[in-house]
Every structure is written in C-alpha cells, then in structure tokens.
N, C-alpha and C positions, 0 to 999 in steps of 0.2 A: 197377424199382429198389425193393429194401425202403426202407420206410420207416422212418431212425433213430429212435431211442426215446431219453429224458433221463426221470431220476427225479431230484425237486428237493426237498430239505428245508426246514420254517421257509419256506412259504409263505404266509404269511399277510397279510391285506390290508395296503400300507403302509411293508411291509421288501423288502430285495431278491433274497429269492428271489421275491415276490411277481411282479417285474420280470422276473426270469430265466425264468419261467414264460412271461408274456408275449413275451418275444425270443425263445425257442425256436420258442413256436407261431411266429408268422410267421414263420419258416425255416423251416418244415413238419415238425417233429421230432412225432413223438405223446408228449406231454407227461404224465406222471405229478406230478402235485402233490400236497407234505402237509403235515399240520400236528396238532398234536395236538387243536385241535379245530376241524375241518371245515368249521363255521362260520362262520372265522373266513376262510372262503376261497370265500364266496359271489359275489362279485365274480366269480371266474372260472368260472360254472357256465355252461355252454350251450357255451362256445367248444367247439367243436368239433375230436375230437382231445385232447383236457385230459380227464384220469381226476382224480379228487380224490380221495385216496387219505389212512383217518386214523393216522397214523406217530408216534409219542412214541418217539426216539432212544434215549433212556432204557432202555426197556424190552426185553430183547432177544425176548421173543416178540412182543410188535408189530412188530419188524421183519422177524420170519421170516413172518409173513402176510403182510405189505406184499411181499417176495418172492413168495411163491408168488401173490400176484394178478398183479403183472407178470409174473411167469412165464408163465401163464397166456396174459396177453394179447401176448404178445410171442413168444412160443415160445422162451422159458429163454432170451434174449436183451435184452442193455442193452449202451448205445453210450455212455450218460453219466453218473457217478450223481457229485450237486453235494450234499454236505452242507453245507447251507445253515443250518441248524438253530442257532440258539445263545441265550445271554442276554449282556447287556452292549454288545455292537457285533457287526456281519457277523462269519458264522463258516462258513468253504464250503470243506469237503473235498472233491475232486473228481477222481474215478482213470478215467481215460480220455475225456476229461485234465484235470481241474480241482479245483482245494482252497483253497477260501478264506479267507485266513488275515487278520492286519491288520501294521499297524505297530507297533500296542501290544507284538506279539511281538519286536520287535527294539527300541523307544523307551520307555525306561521312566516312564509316567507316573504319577506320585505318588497315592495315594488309588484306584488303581485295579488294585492287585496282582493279585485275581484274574484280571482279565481278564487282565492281561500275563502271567501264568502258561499263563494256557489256550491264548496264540495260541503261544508260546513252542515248548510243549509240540506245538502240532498243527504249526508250521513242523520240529521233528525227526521227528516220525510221517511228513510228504512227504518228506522226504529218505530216512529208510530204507526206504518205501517205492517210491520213484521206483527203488531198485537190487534190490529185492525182483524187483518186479514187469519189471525188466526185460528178462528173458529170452521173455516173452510179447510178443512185436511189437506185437501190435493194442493195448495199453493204456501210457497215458502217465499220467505225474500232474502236473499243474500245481501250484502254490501261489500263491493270488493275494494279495500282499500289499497290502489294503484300506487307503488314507486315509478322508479323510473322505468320507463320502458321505449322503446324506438319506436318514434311515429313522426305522422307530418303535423301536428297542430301548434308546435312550437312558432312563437314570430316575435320577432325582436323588432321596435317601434324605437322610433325618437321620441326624445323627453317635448313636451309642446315647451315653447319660448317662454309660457308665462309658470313651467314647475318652479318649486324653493330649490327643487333638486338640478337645475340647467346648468350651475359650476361644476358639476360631478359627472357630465353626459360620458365624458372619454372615460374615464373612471368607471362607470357604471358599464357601459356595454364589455369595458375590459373583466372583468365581475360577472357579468353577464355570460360570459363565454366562457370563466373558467368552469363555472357551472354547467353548461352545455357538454362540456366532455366528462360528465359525470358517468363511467359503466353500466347500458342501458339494457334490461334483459327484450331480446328479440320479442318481436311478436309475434309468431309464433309459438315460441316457447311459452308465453304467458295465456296464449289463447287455448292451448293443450293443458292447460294447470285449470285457468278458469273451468275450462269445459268440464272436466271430470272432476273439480266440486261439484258446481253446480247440478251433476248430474246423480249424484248421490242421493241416499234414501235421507239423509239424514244432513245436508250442508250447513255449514257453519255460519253463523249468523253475521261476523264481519269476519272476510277472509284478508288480512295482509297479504299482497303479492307482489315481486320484483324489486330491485337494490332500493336500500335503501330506508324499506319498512321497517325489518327488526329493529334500528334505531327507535325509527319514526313509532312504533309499537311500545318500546323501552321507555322514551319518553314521555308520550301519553300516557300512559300506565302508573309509572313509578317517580316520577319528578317534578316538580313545580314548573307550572306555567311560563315563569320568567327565566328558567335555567337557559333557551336556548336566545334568549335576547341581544346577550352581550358577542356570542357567535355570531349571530345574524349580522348583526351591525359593522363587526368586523369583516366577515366572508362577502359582504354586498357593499363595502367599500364606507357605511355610514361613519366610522372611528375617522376614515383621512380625511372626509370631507365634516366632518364636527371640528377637528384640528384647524386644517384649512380656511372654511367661511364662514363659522357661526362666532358672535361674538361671544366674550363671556356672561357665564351667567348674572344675572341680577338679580340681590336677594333682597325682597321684600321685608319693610318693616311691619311687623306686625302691628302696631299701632294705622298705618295704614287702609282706609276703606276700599275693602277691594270689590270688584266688579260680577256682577253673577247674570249672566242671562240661562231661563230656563225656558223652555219649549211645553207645550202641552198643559199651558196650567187652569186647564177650564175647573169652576168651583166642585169639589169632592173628589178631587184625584191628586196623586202623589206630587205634580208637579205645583200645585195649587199650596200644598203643606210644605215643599221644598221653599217655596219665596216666602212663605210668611215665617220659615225656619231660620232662612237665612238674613232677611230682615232685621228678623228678634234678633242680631245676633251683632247689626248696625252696619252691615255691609249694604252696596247700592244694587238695588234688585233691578232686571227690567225682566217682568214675565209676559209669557208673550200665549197665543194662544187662536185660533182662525175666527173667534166671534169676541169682541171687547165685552160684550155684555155676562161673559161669563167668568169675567172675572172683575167686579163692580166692587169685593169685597178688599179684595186686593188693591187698589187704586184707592177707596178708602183710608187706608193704611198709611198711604203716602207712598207705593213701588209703583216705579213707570209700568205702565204696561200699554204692548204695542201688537198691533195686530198680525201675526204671523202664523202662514202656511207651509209648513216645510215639504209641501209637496209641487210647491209652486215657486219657484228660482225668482220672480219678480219681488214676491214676494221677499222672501230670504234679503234680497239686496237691498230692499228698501228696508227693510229691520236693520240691517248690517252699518248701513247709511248713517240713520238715525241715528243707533246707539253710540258710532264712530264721533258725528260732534259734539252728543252728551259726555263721550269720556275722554278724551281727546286723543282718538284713535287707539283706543284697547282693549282689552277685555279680559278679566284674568280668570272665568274659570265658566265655559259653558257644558251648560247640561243636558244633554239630547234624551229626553222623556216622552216627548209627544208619541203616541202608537196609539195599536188598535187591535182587539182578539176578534177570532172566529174560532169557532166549535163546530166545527164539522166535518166528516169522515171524509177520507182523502176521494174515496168513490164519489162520493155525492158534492165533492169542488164544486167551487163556480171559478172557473177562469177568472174570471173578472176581477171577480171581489178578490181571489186570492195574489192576483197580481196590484189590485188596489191597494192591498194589506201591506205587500211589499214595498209597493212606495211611500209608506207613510215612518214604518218602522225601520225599514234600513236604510233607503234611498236619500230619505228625508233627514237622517244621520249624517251620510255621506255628506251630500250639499251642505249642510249646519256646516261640517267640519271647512270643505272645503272654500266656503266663505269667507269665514271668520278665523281659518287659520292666521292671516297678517296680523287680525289686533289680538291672537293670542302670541302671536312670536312679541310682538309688542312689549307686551305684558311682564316678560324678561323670564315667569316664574309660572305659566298658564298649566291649567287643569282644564279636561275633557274627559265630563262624564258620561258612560253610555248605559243607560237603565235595561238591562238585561232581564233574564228572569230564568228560574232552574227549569220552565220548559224547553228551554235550549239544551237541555242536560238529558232531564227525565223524558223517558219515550213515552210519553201521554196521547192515548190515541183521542182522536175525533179534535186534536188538536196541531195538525200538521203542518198545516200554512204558519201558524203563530209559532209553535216547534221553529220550526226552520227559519222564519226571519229572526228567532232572538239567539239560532242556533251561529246565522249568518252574524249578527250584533258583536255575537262574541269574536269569532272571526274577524271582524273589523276590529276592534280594540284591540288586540291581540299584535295584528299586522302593526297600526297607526302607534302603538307603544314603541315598536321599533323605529320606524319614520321619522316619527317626533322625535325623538331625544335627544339629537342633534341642537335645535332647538330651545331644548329643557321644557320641555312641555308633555306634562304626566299624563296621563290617558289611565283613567280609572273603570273597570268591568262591573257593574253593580249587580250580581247576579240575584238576584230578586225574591223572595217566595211569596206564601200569602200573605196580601197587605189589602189593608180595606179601601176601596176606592171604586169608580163609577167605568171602571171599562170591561167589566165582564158581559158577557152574553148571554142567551142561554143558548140549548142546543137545537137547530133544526135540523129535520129528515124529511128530505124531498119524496115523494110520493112512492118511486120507482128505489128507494134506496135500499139495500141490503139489508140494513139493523130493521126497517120497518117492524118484524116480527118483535121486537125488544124496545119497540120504546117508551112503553111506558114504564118497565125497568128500569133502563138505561137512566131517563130523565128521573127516574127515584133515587135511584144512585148516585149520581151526578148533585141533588140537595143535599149541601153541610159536608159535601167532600174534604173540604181544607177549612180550617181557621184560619183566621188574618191578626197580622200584626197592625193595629191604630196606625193612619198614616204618620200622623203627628210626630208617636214614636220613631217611625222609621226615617222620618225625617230629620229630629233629631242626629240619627246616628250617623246617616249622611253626610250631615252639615258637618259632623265634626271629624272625619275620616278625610274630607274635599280639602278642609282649612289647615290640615295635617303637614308638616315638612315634608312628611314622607308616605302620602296617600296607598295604602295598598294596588297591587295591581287587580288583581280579584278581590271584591269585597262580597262576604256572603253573608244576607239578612231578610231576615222575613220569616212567616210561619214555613217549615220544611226543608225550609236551607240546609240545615246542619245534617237532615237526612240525604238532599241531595248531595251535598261536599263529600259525605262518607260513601254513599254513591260512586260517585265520580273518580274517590279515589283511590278508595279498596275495591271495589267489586268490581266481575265481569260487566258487558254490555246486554246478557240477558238475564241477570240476576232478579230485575224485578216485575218481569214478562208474566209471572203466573199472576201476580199480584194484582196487575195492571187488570189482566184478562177476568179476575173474579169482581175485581172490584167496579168493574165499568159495565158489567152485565152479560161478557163477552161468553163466561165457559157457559150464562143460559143458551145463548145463539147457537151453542155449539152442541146442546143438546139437540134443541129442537131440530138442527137441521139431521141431526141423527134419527126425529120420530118421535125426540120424549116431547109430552106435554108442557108447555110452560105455566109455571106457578104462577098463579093470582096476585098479583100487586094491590 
C-alpha cells in the first residue's frame, strides 16, 4: 500500500503545525515540513519519514521549488497539503481536505482587524473552493474553524504614539492579558482531533475546534451580528475609555448640510449614483475617483470632485487635505465603494492581479478609514460606509479573490463598529446583491486550467445568471439608511440579498453546494472527468 504523503506549512518549533507534523508521522504519513527558516524546525530532524523542507508562502517561486522537491519524492503526488503558515493566530488551508481557519473570521474582536480580516477572507477562499474543486472526487476541503488553542504566534505590541486609542494603552494590554489566560486546548490535543477529521472518508466541511467555538458557532449561527458588540467594548476596556476621553456626543441638526465623500465614482457605477443621490438630497458631495474625466457629469451638477487613489496614501492625504479646508476640518459620512471583481478559478490565480484586487477593495478601505478617521471624530455624529456584497457570504466559485476581499470588508466593519463607538461613529455593512453597474468582468481560462473541458458551458452559464437592481434605486435606499439616526449595522439590498440573508441565516455552510455545482457547469466537469460525453452547447 502507497504511503500517504501531507505537506505542512508554518512548522515551526511551538505552533501547531509544528504538532500536526508530529500527528501525521505517527499515522505513518511521509511528512514534508516547512518554515521559512529551517531552523526554526530542528526539533524534528532525524524522525524519520519528515523531509524539512524551506517554504516562505509569501514568495511564489519558493513555492514552485518546494513543489518540484515533493514531486520528486512522491512521484507528482500529494494526499494533503495544510497551510498552516500565518501571523497573529493558527492559519491552516487545507485541500484534500483541510484549511485552517479561526473564529476571529466569524467573532469580531476588537484591536485585532487584521487578523479578523485574514480568517474572514480565507473561510470565503474554502467555500469557493470546496465547489471549485468538486468535480474531482479524490480532493475535499475542510475549514477548521480554530478557538483557542496553545501556540507561539501570540505578540502583544504597543499602541504607535499617533493611535485615538494611546489614553487606554495601560488599560488595554491590562484587557489584553486577561484574554491571554483564556483555557487553551493543547496542541496536541487539537492536532489528534484535526488529523482524524481530516482523514475521514467523508470530513466535514467547517469543523469548529477548541474552547471557545461552541460559543463562537452559537453565535454565528443563531444571533445578530451586533449582539456581541456591547461585550466586546466592555471586555477590551472600550466602555472606561468612552467614559474617560471621548467627549459627548453632538447631535446634529437636521436642517444642517452634511458632508459625504465617496470613493469609486467613475460614470455607470454605484458610486457615481450614490453622489448624484445624495446631492439630489442638498447635502455637500465631493466624489472622488483615480481619472477626473470620469466623472465630467458629476462636476456638471455642481459636486466637488477630486481626484483620488485609494490605493496610493499620497494620494488619500491630498484628497484628505483638500476636503479638510473645504469643510473646515470634517467630514460626516464616508463611503468606501471604490473596488474591483475578478472571475476566475482559484487554480488558474494570478498572484498579482489577485493581491492587486486586495489592495483596492480592502486595503484601500482600511487607509480611507484611517485617514479620515479625525474629520469623522469631528464630525461629532460621523457614518462609514463599507460597500460589501453577498459574495462575501455566498460560496460562488470562479469568484474567490472577490469572495474573500468582501468576505475580509465584512470583517472590517464588523471590528471598526466596535472601535468607533467610543467616538460615536456608526460604521454601516452594505451587503450588496445584483446592482447594475460597470465592474463586472467576464470570465477567463488560462490555457493549462482545469475547467478548459467546460468552458463554453461555463461562459453559457455564467450569461443572465443574476438580475440587477437600477443603481439609481439602490442608491436611493442607501441615501436614506446613511442619513438615518440610527443606520443599520448590516444593510441588505440588491437583486439576491434576501436570498442570501436567509442563507446566512437559517442554513448550513453547504446548503447550497449542489446548486452552485449545477448551475456554474460544474456536475458537466464532473461527468466528463468520469468518461461521459459533454453536451453541445
């Protein structure tokens, strides 16, 4: 009987793929372990069966070597491959069948954005993948959604001099620490649990493991987004220091022209119908957008409009600049819209483009915020809006990068709802559906890609998939949600929303796996790689 083979990332002495390394071998798996520095994974040199192997994720020619050595020694065969690899907490992608994710990705905790972004982000990457991939029988994808468990990636940092939060530093690492001795299941223990999912004929498509989940599973499942806000704020010290240094709120008269800048409003896209929405409505627009000429029609109207890159900081502070002596320093309600889709299968990525994607949709968020957070504190009464979309929701394959940065979007709001409120500055989730507008793509298939056999299916399929709601309309309903005393914290609109909401929150995570798999062409792939003939398009 061949001997399975697992390639393990982020092994390094202390964390748990260090563990996972260990559990394998003694199941007799020939073991590929790595780390970026080798090192750092001396511990496991002799065992026998264990290759050490030096892998930095990061770089994609490090990882085509690290391939061609298992290649090598496996004969172009792998039964497990666990991205283990991360910063901040466990982080274990794992396709046939394992991906390990955390609860940060579904529990939003405060002061820890990025991380909640990242798992966020990788629990959408498993799900379009889990339908990508599943026309090929032999490979499964787990997502193991990690509590707490004992490891070295923990690090406690100072606040920088210039956070809102530097009155709260003693406060916060004291917060910091009561959390640290939260009861942490070993790891080993967790690496014997993962293993023998994983290893099953049949694993579970997100497994919760270690203290902590069942909550964290309770939650996600059965209760509003905002139930654990007022916890968090309290457990992470935000209630003393809301007490302590923010002033009181200032409430806005309505009679009052308040201030809106949006992001992304080149002509025929949502952000484009947001400023002329809110315009119509006698409020001071500045829309902003990387080419002035695309939005000629806007400036017409009589709304500022300034040339901005949210992907370029220079940028960002000269819009920042700008609008600071037009209003005299404030801003009462910005809208982070600017993005960008890609349609293509996770196999056939471009690095590039898809870490490009990321900087425009989330990163590009991030900066907006942390910019313009002073003239939104300003503001006394400030709204931040983040143009989501139910792909962050729905497992939509051949759509994973965009998956996962609105998957990451939502994560950001999520956290920065809690952050802000000190503040008083509402942070609104626009969760999105079909809306008529100019950022769609269509779909390409690199030469070498997988679906080749399917695509002129696929692209059949793929025409009149969704209706769209007139941006117009959905700007409308925006505008008047934004201008709201009491803006929802999730808002759901667009063609499918209400299918996703009921998604999201009655059903399982693969409830609508088959649906996905006939509708995108998937169960033809899954013939043909059986023998049957593909149908005529």
């Amino acid at each position: 009987m061949r001997q399975r083979s697992v390639l393990i990332t982020g092994c390094s002495v202390g964390g748990i793929g260090h563990a996972f390394v260990k559990e394998f071998h003694s199941r007799g798996f020939k073991v590929f372990a790595t780390a970026r520095r080798p090192e750092s994974m001396s511990e496991l040199k002799g065992l026998e069966g264990v290759v050490l192997l030096k892998l930095d994720v990061s770089e994609i020619d490090s990882i085509r070597t690290a391939v061609d050595e298992v290649a090598s020694l496996t004969g172009g065969k792998l039964d497990i491959l666990m991205n283990n690899a991360g910063q901040g907490k466990p982080n274990t992608l794992y396709i046939s069948p394992s991906n390990t994710s955390s609860i940060s990705g579904v529990v939003h905790f405060p002061f820890n954005g990025a991380y909640n972004m990242s798992k966020a982000a990788l629990n959408s990457l498993a799900d379009a993948l889990r339908i990508e991939l599943a026309p090929f029988d032999n490979i499964k994808v787990v997502n193991l959604i990690t509590g707490a468990v004992k490891s070295n990636i923990h690090r406690s940092k100072s606040l920088p001099d210039s956070s809102l939060y530097k009155p709260m530093e003693k406060l916060y690492h004291e917060k910091r620490l009561q959390m640290s001795k939260v009861k942490a299941m070993p790891t080993v223990q967790y690496a014997q649990q993962v293993a023998s999912e994983v290893l099953k004929p049949k694993p579970r498509a997100w497994f919760w493991l270690a203290n902590m989940t069942t909550v964290s599973w309770l939650l996600n499942t059965f209760f509003p987004k905002t139930l654990l806000d007022k916890i968090m704020a309290r457990q992470f010290g935000l209630n003393e220091f809301a007490a302590r240094s923010v002033q009181k709120n200032i409430v806005l008269s309505p009679n009052v022209k308040r201030t809106v800048l949006i992001t992304g409003c080149s002509a025929g896209g949502i952000g484009h119908a947001l400023a002329k929405e809110f315009h119509s409505r006698g409020e001071r627009v500045f829309a902003t957008a990387r080419n002035l000429e695309s939005m000629v029609e806007l400036e017409r109207l009589g709304i500022t409009v300034l040339k901005l890159d949210v992907t370029k900081i220079e940028s960002i502070r000269d819009a920042r600049d700008k609008l600071s002596v037009m209003t005299g320093g404030k801003l009462d309600i910005l809208v982070n819209n600017a993005g960008q889709e890609s349609i293509m299968a996770v196999s056939d990525m471009d690095m590039i483009a898809a870490r490009n994607l990321f900087e425009v949709n989330l990163y590009g968020a991030i900066a907006m915020v942390q910019e313009f957070v002073q003239l939104l504190i300003m503001s006394g009464n400030g709204r931040v809006a983040h143009v989501g979309s139910i792909a962050g929701i729905f497992p939509l394959p051949f759509s994973a990068s965009y998956n996962g940065s609105k998957a990451a979007v939502h994560a950001l709001s999520n956290t920065l709802r809690v952050e802000l409120a000190p503040f008083n500055i509402k942070v609104v989730n626009l969760l999105t559906g079909g809306v008529t507008s100019n950022i769609s793509r269509p779909l390409f298939l690199p030469e070498n890609s997988l679906y080749r056999p399917i695509e002129q299916i696929l692209l059949q399929k793929r025409v009149g998939i969704s209706q769209a709601m007139p941006t117009a309309q959905y700007a409308r309903r925006v505008a008047t949600e934004l201008l709201d005393s009491k803006p929802r914290a999730w808002f759901w609109l667009g063609d499918k929303s209400s299918l996703c909401w009921i998604f999201d929150t009655f059903l399982w995570k693969t409830s609508l796996d088959g649906i996905f798999i006939k509708s995108f062409g998937l169960s033809e792939l899954a013939g043909y790689l059986r023998g049957r003939k593909l149908k005529a398009v």
